[in-house]
mmCIF file of the C-alpha atoms, coordinates in Angstrom:
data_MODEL
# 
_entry.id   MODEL 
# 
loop_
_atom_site.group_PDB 
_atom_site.id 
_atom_site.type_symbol 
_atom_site.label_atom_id 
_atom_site.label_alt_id 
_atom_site.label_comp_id 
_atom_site.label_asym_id 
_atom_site.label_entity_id 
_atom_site.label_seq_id 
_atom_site.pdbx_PDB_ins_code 
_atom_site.Cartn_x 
_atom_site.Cartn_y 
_atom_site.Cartn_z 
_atom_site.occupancy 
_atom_site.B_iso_or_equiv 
_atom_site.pdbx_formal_charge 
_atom_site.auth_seq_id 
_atom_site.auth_comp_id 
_atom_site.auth_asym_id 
_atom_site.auth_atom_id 
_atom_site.pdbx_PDB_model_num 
ATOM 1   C CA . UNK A 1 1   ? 0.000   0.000  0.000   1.00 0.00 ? 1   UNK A CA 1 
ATOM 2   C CA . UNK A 1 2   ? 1.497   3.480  -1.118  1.00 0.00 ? 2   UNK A CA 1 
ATOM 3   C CA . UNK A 1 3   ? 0.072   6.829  -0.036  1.00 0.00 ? 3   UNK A CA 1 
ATOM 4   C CA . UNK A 1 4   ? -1.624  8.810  -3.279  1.00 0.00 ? 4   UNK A CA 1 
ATOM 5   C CA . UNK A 1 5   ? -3.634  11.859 -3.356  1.00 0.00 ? 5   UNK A CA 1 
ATOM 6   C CA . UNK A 1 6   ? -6.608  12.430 -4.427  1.00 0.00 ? 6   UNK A CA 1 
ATOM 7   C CA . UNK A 1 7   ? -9.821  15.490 -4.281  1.00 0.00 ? 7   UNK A CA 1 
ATOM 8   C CA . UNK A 1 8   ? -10.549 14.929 -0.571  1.00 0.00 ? 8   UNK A CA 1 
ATOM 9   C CA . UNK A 1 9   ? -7.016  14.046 0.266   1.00 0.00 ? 9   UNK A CA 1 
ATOM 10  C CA . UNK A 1 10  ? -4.489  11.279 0.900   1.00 0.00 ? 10  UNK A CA 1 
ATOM 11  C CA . UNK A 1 11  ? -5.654  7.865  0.731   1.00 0.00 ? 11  UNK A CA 1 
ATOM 12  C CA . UNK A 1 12  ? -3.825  4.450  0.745   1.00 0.00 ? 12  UNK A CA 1 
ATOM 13  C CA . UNK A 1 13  ? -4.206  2.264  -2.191  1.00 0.00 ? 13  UNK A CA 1 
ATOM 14  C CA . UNK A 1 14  ? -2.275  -0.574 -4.189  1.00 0.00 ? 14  UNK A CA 1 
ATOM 15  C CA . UNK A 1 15  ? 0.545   0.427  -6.242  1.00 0.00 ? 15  UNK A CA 1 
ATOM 16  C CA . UNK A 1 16  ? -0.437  -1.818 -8.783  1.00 0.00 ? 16  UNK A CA 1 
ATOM 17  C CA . UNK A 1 17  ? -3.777  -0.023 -9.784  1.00 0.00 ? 17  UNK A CA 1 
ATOM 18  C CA . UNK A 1 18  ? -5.289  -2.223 -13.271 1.00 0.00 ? 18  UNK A CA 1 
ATOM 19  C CA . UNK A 1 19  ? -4.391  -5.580 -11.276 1.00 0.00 ? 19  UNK A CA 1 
ATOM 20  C CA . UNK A 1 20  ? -5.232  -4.206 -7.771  1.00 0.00 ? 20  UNK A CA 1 
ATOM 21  C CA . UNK A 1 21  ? -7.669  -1.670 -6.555  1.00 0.00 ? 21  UNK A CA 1 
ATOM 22  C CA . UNK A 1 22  ? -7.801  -1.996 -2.917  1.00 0.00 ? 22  UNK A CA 1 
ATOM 23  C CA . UNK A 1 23  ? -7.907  1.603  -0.945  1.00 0.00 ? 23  UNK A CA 1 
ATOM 24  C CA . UNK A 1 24  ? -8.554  2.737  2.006   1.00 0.00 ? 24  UNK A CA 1 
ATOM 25  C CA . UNK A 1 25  ? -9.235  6.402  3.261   1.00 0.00 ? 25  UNK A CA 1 
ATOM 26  C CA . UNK A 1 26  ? -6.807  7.988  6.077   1.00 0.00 ? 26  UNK A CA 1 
ATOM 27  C CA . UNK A 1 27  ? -9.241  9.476  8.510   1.00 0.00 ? 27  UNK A CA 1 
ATOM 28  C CA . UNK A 1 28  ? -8.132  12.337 10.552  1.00 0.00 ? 28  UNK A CA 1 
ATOM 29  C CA . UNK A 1 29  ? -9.270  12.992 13.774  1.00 0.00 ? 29  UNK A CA 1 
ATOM 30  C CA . UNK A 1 30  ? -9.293  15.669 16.872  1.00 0.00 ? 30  UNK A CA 1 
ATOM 31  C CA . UNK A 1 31  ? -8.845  14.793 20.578  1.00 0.00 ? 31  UNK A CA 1 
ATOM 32  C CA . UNK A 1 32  ? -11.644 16.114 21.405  1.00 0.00 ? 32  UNK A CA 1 
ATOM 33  C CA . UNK A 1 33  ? -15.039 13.972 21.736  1.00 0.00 ? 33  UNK A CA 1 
ATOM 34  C CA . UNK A 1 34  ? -18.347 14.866 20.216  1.00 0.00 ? 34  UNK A CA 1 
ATOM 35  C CA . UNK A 1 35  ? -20.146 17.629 22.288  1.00 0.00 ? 35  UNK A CA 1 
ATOM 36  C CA . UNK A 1 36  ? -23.176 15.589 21.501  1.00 0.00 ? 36  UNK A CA 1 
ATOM 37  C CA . UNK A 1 37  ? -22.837 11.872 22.074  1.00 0.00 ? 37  UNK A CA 1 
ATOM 38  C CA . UNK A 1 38  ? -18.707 11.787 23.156  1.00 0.00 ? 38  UNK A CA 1 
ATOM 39  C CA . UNK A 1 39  ? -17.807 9.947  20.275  1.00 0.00 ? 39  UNK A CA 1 
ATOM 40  C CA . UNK A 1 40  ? -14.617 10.730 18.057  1.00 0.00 ? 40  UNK A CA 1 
ATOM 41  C CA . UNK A 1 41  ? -14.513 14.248 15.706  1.00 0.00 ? 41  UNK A CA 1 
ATOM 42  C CA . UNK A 1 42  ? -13.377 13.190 12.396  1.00 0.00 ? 42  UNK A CA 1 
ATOM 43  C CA . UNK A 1 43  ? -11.942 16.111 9.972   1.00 0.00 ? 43  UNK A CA 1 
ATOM 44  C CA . UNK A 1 44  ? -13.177 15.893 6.601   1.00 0.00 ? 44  UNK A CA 1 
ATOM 45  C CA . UNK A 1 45  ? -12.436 18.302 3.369   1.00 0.00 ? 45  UNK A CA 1 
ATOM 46  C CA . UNK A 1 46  ? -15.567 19.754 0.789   1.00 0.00 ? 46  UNK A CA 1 
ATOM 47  C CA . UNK A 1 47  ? -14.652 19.906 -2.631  1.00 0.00 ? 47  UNK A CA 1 
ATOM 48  C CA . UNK A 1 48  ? -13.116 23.334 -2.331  1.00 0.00 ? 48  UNK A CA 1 
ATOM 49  C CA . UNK A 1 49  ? -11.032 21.878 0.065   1.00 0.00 ? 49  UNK A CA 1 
ATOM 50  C CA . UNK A 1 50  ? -12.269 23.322 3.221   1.00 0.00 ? 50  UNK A CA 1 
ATOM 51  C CA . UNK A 1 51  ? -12.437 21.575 6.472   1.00 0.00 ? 51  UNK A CA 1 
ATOM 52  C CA . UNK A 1 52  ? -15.401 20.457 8.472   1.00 0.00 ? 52  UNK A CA 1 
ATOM 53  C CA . UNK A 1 53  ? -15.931 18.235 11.621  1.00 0.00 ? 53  UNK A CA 1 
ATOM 54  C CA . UNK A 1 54  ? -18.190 15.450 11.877  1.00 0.00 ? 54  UNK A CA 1 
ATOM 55  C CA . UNK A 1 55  ? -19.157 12.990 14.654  1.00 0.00 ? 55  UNK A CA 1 
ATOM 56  C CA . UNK A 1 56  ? -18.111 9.448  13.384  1.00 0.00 ? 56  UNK A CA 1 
ATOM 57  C CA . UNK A 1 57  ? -21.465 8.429  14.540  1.00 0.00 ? 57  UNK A CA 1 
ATOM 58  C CA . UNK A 1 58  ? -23.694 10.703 11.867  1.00 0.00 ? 58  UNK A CA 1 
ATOM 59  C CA . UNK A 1 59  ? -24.733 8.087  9.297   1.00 0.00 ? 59  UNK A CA 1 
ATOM 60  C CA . UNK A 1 60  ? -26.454 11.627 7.097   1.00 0.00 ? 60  UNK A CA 1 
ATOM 61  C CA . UNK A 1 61  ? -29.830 9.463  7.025   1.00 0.00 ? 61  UNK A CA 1 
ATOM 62  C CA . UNK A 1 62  ? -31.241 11.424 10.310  1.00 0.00 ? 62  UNK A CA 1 
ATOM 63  C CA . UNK A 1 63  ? -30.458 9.113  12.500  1.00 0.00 ? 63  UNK A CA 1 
ATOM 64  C CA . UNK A 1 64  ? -27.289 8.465  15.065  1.00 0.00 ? 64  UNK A CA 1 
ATOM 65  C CA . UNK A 1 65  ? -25.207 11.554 16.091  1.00 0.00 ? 65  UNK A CA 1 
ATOM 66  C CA . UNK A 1 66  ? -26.227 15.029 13.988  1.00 0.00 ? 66  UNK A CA 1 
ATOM 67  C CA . UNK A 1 67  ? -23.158 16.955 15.164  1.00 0.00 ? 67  UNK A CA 1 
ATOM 68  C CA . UNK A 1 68  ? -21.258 18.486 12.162  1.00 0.00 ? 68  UNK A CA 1 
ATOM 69  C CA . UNK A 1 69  ? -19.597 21.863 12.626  1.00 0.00 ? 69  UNK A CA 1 
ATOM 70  C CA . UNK A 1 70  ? -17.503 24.398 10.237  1.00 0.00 ? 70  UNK A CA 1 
ATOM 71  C CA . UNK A 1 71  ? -15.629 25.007 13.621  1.00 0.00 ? 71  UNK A CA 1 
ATOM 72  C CA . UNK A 1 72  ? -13.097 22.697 15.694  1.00 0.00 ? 72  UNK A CA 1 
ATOM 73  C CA . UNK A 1 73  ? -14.735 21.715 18.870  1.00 0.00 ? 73  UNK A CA 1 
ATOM 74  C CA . UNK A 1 74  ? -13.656 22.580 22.267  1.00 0.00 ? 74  UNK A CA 1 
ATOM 75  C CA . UNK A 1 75  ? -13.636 20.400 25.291  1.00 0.00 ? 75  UNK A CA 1 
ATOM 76  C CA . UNK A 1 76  ? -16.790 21.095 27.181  1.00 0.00 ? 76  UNK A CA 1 
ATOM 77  C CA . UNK A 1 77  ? -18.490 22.583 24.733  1.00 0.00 ? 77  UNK A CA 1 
ATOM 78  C CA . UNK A 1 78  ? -22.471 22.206 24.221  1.00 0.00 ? 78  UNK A CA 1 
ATOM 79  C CA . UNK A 1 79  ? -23.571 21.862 20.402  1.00 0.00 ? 79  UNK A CA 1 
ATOM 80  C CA . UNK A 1 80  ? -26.494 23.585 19.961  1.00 0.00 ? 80  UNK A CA 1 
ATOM 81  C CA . UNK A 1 81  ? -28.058 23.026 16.194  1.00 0.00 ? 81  UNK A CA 1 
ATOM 82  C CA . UNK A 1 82  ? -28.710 26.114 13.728  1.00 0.00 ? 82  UNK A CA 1 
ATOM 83  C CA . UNK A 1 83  ? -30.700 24.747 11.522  1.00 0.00 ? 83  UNK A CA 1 
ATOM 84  C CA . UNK A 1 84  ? -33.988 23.564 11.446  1.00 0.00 ? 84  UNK A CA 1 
ATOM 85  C CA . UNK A 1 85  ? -33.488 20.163 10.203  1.00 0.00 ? 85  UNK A CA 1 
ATOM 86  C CA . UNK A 1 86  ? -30.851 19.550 13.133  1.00 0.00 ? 86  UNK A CA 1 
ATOM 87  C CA . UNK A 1 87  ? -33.048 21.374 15.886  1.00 0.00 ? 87  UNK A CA 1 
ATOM 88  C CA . UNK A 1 88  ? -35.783 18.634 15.257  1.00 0.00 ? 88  UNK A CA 1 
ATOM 89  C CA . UNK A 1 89  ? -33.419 15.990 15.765  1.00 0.00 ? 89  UNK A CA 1 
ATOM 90  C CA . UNK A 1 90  ? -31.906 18.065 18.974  1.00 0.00 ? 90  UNK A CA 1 
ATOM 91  C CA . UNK A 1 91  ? -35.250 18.395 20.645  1.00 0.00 ? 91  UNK A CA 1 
ATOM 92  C CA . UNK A 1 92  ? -36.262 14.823 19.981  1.00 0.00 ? 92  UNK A CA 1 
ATOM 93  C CA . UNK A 1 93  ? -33.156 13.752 22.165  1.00 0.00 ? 93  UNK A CA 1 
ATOM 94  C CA . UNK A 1 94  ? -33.544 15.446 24.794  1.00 0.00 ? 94  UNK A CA 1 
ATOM 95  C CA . UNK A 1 95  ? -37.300 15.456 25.258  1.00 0.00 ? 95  UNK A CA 1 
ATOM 96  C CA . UNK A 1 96  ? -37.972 12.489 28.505  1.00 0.00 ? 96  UNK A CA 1 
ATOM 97  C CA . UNK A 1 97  ? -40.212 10.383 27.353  1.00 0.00 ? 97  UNK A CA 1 
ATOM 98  C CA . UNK A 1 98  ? -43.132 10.623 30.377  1.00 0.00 ? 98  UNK A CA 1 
ATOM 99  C CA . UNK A 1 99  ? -45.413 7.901  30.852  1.00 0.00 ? 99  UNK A CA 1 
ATOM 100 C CA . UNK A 1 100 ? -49.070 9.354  32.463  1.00 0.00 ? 100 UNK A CA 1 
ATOM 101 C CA . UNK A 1 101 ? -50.382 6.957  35.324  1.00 0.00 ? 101 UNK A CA 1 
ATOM 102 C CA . UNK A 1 102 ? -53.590 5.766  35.222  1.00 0.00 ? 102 UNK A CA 1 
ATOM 103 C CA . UNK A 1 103 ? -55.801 6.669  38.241  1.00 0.00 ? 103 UNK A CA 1 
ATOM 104 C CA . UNK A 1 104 ? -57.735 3.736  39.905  1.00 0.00 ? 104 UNK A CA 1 
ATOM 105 C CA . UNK A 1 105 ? -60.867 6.031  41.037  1.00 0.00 ? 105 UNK A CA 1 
ATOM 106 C CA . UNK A 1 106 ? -63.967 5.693  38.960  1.00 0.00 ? 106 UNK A CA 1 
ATOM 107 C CA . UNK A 1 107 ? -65.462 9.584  38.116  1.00 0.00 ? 107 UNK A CA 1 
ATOM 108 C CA . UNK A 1 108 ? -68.789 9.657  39.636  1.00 0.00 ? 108 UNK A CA 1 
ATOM 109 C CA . UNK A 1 109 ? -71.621 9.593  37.583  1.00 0.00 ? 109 UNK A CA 1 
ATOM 110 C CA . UNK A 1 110 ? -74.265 12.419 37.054  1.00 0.00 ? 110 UNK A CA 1 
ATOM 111 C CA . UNK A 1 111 ? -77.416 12.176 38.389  1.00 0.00 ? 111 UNK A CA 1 
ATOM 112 C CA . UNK A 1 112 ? -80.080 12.409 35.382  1.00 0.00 ? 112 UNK A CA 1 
ATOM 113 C CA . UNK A 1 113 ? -82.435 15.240 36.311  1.00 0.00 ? 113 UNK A CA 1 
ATOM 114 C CA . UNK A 1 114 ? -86.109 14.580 36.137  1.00 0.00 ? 114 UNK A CA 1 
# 
């Protein structure tokens, strides 16, 4: 395996390429965890090479971890979503679920008037 470039950055792959076309990405990561879930920050690059940080637990399907930020995280830090897509999933975490008990009393019934 040899280290080659390519739009999003270095990646391994097989020297060989027509015979062999194994690669691999090189993921880069921060030290600091997710400000959501604690999982690890991955640094990623758009096309126009710019960085962003993503939570290696946001699948992009709306479900798992929806932290993804243009800015590096720091330790301690509380992610709150800006857009609207993101708030939805942000309140739907950390709404309790609340269960309402059932009360065992029978409501009196009204007497029919004559």
């Amino acid at each position: 395996m040899v280290y080659k470039y390519g739009r999003f950055g270095k990646f391994l792959a097989c020297p060989g390429y027509p015979e062999c076309q194994n690669a691999k990405p090189i993921i880069e990561t921060v030290d600091v965890p997710c400000p959501v879930c604690g999982g690890t920050v991955q640094i990623r690059k758009t096309k126009k090479k710019r960085n962003y940080y993503i939570c290696e637990n946001n699948s992009g399907i709306g479900e798992g971890c929806y932290y993804i930020s243009w800015n590096k995280p720091k330790l301690g830090e509380k992610f709150i979503p800006t857009n609207d897509k993101d708030l939805n999933l942000y309140e739907k975490n950390e709404k309790k679920k609340v269960t309402k008990k059932k009360s065992a009393r029978k409501k009196p019934k009204k007497k029919a008037k004559k």
